[in-house]
C-alpha beads as a LAMMPS data file, in Angstrom:
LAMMPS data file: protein, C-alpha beads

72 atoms
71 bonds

1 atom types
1 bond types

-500.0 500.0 xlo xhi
-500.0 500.0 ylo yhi
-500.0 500.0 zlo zhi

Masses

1 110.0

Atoms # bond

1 1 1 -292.446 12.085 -363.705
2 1 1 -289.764 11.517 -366.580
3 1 1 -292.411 9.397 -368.178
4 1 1 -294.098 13.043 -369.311
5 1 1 -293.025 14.964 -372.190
6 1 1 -293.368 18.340 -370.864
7 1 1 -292.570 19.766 -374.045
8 1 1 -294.830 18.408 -375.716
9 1 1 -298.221 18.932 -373.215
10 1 1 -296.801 22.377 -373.091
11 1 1 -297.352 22.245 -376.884
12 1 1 -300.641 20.717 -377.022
13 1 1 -301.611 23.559 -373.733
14 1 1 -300.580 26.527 -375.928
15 1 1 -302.583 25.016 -379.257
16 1 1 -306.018 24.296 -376.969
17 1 1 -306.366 27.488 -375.181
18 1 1 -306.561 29.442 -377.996
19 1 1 -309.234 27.185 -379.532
20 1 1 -312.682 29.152 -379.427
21 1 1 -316.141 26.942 -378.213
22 1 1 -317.824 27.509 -381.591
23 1 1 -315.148 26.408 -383.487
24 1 1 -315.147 22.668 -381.820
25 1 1 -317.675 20.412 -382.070
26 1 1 -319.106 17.704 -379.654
27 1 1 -317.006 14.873 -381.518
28 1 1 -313.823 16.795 -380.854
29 1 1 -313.607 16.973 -377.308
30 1 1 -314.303 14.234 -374.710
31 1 1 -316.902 13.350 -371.867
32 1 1 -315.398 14.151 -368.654
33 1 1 -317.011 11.828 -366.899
34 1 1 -315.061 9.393 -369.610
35 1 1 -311.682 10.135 -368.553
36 1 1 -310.948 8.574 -365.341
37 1 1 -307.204 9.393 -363.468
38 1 1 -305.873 7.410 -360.547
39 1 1 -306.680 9.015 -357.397
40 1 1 -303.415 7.566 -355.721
41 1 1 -301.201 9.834 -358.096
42 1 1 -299.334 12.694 -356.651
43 1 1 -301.633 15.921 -357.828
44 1 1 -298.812 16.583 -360.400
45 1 1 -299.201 13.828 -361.615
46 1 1 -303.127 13.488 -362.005
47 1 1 -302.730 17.390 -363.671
48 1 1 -300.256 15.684 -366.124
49 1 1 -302.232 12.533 -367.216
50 1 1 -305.654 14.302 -367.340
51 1 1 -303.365 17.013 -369.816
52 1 1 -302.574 13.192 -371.814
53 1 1 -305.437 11.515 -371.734
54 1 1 -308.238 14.445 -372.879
55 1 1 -308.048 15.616 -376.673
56 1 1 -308.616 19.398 -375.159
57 1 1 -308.188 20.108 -371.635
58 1 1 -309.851 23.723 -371.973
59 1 1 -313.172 22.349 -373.401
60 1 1 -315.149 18.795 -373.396
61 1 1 -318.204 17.592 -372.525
62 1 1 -320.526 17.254 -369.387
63 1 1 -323.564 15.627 -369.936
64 1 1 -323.114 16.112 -374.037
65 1 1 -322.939 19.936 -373.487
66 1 1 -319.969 21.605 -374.535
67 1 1 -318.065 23.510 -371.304
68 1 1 -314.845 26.065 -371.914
69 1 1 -312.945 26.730 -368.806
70 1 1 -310.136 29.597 -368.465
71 1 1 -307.928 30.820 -365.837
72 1 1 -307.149 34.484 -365.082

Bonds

1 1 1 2
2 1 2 3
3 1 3 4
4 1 4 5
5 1 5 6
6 1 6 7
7 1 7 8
8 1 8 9
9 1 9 10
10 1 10 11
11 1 11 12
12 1 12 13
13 1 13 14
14 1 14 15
15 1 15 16
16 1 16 17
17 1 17 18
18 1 18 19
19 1 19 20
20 1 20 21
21 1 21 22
22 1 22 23
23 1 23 24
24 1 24 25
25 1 25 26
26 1 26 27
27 1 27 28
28 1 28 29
29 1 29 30
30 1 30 31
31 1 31 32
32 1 32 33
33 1 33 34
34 1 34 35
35 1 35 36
36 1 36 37
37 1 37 38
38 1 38 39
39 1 39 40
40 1 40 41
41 1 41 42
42 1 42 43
43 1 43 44
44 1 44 45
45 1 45 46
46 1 46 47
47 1 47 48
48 1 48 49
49 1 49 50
50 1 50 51
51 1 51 52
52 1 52 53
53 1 53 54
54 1 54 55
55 1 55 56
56 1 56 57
57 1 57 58
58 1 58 59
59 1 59 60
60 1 60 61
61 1 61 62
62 1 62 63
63 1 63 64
64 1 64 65
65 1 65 66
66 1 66 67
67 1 67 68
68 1 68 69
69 1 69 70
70 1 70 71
71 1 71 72
């Protein structure tokens, strides 16, 4: 795992879950279907690339419609 910078997807976490739905658009967040993690990771490790490869892992796309998720 040393080839994640924690500190900085703990960064880009804290700047994306403050990010409100109407202020993104559909060109600023990706398709999930698009993003595509190896299944023979460890599940830390699938958390951590999904965190790297999406632009904002609190809202993208499914099926071109704009989805927020949040955890209590």
């Amino acid at each position: 795992m040393d080839k994640y910078n924690l500190k900085e997807l703990e960064e880009k976490l804290n700047k994306c879950k403050n990010m409100k739905l109407e202020d993104v658009t559909l060109d600023d967040v990706d398709e999930i279907s698009s993003i595509k993690i190896d299944r023979r990771k460890s599940s830390n490790e699938r958390i951590l690339d999904f965190i790297m490869k999406v632009k904002n892992p609190y809202i993208f796309k499914v099926n071109g419609k704009l989805v927020r998720i949040s955890f209590f």
